[in-house]
N, C-alpha and C positions, 0 to 999 in steps of 0.2 A: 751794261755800262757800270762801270763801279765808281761808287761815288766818291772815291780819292783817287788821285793818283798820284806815282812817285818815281822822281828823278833822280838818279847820282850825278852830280857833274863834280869831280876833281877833291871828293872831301864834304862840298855840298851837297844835302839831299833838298830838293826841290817839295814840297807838299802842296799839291790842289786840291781843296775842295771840288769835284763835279759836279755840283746838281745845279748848273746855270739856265734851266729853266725856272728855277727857284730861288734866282739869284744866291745860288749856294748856300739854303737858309737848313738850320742846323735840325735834321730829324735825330731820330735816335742810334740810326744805322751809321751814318756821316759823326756825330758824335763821340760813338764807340770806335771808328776804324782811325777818328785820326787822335783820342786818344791813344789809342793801343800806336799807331805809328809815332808820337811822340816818344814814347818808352820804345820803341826799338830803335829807335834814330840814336837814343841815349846813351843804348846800350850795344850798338852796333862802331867799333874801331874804327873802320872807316869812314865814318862821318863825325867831321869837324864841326860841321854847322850847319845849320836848318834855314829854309824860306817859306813861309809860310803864303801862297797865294789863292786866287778863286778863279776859276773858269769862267769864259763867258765874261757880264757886264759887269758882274759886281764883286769885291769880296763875299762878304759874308752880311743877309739881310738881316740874322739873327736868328731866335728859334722857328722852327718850323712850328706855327700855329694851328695846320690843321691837326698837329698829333695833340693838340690842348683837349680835345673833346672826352679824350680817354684817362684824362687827368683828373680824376674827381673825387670828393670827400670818400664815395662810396668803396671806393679801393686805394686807399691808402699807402698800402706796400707800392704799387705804381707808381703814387706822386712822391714818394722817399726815393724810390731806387733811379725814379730822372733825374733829382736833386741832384741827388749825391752824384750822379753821373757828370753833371754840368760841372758842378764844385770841382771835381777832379780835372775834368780839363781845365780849367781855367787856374787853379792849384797847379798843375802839368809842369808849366812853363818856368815859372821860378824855381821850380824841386830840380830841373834837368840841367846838366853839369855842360851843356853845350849850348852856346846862344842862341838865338832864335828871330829872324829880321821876319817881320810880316811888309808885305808888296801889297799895297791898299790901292781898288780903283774902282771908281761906281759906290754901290752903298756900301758902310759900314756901320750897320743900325743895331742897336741895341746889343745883342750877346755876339753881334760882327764887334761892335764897335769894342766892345770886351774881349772879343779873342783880337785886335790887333794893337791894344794896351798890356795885353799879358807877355807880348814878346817883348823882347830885350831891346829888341828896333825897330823902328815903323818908318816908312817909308811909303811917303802919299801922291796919289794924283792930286794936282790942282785943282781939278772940277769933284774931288770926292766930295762925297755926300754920309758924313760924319756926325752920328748924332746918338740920342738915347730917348727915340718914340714914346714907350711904353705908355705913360700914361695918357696917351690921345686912343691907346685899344681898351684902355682898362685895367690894365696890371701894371707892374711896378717892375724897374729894372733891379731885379736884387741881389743874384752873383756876382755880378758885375761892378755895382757899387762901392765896394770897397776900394778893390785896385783905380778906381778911378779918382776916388778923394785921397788917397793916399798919392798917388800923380798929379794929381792936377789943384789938391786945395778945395778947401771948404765954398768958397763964395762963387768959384767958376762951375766948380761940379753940380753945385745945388742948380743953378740956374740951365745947365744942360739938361739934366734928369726933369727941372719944375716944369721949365718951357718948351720941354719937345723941339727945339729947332735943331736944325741941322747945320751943321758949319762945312767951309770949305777946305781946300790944302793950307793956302796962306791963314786963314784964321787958325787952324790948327799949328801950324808951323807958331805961331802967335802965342800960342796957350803952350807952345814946350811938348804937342802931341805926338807931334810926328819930327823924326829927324832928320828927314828931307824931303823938301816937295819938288815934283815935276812933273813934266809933260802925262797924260797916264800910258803913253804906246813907250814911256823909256822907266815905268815903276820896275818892272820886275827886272828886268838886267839894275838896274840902278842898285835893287837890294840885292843881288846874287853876287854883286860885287862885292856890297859890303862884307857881306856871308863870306866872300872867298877869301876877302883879306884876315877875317879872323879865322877863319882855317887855316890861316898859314904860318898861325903862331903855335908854339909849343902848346899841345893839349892839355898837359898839365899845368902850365898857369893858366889857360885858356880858364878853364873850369875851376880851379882856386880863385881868380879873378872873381869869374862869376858870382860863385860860395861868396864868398865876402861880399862881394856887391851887396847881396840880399840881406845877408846876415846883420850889417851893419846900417842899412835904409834905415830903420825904423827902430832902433836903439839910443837912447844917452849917450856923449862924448866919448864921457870914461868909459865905459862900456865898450864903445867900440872901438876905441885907444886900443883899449886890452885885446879887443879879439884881432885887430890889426895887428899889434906885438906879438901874438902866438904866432899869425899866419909868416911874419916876416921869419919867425925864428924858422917854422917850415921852411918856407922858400929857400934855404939855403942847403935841405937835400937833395932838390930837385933839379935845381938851375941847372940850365942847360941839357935839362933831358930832353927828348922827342917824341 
């Protein structure tokens, strides 16, 4: 059984995590394939737009802990090259020129609850189970930390990472997390939809949209005045392509 699997429908490609006996918690195998399937969804023309879901009960519990055991001071090259593995996925999602809607239902704990912040839209169950454990096992949520205060603000963020609790759809919806909540048997058509309607926009402002999205988050006015005025000057070779 492979532990992703993947959908075309109409422009959208579909992305499940498989390991729902694991509540799709992220090994190193699941890691690398929907890495690497990000980058070919990117770079594949016929896909407009991505869904990002989990099999089974949950999105994504977060890292797989039993692989912790092999992460130790003693081999170091190991504990760099997970890092850096993690970093990239969750890195992934803003570098890719095509948006990205995550379908959240069940848990979304710790590097879940980061990989359904690093897409462009989330889209939650009501009864999800949305939160940033880490410190009730011992370790600290820390790829994940940035894209979270950077979304959500300094006094909300601290208090999810300090207090380990877990929030639900409407609490989220509440805090600006999720862009829509509902029933969890109507998450994934709810964001395939989404997905489909921005596949139905020209790819090329699709993805200049995006570019600038990002570019301009976390910038100075002026600054991002400027880089708005470049892109507008672009957009007028484009207009109207397909």
């Amino acid at each position: 059984m492979t532990c992703l699997l993947v959908e075309d429908r109409d422009g959208v490609r579909i992305l499940t995590m498989n390991r729902p006996e694991k509540h799709n918690a992220l090994n190193t195998e699941l890691t690398t394939s929907l890495l690497q399937a990000l980058r070919d969804a990117d770079t594949d023309g016929a896909v407009r737009s991505v869904v990002l879901a989990g099999s089974g009960k949950s999105f994504c519990a977060g890292a797989d802990t039993s692989e912790f055991d092999a992460l130790v001071p003693d081999d170091p090259s190991a504990v760099n090259q997970r890092a850096d593995l993690t970093t990239a996925l969750h890195a992934a999602f803003s570098r890719m020129s095509k948006p990205v809607v995550a379908a959240v239902r069940g848990n979304a704990l710790g590097g879940g609850a980061g990989l359904a912040l690093a897409c462009d839209m989330t889209v939650m169950a009501d009864d999800v189970r949305f939160g940033y454990p880490e410190l009730k096992r011992g370790i600290l949520p820390a790829v994940v930390m940035s894209n979270l205060v950077r979304q959500l603000g300094r006094k909300d963020a601290f208090e999810l990472v300090a207090l380990g609790e877990t929030i639900d759809g409407a609490r989220a919806r509440e805090m600006r997390l999720a862009n829509r909540v509902c029933a969890a048997a109507d998450v994934l058509d709810t964001a395939i939809a989404l997905a489909a309607m921005m596949a139905a926009w020209s790819p090329l402002a699709m993805s200049a949209t995006k570019r600038l999205f990002h570019r301009v988050a976390d910038v100075p006015l002026e600054t991002g005045l400027a880089i708005g005025r470049d892109a507008n000057v672009m957009m007028r070779g484009f207009r109207g392509a397909k």
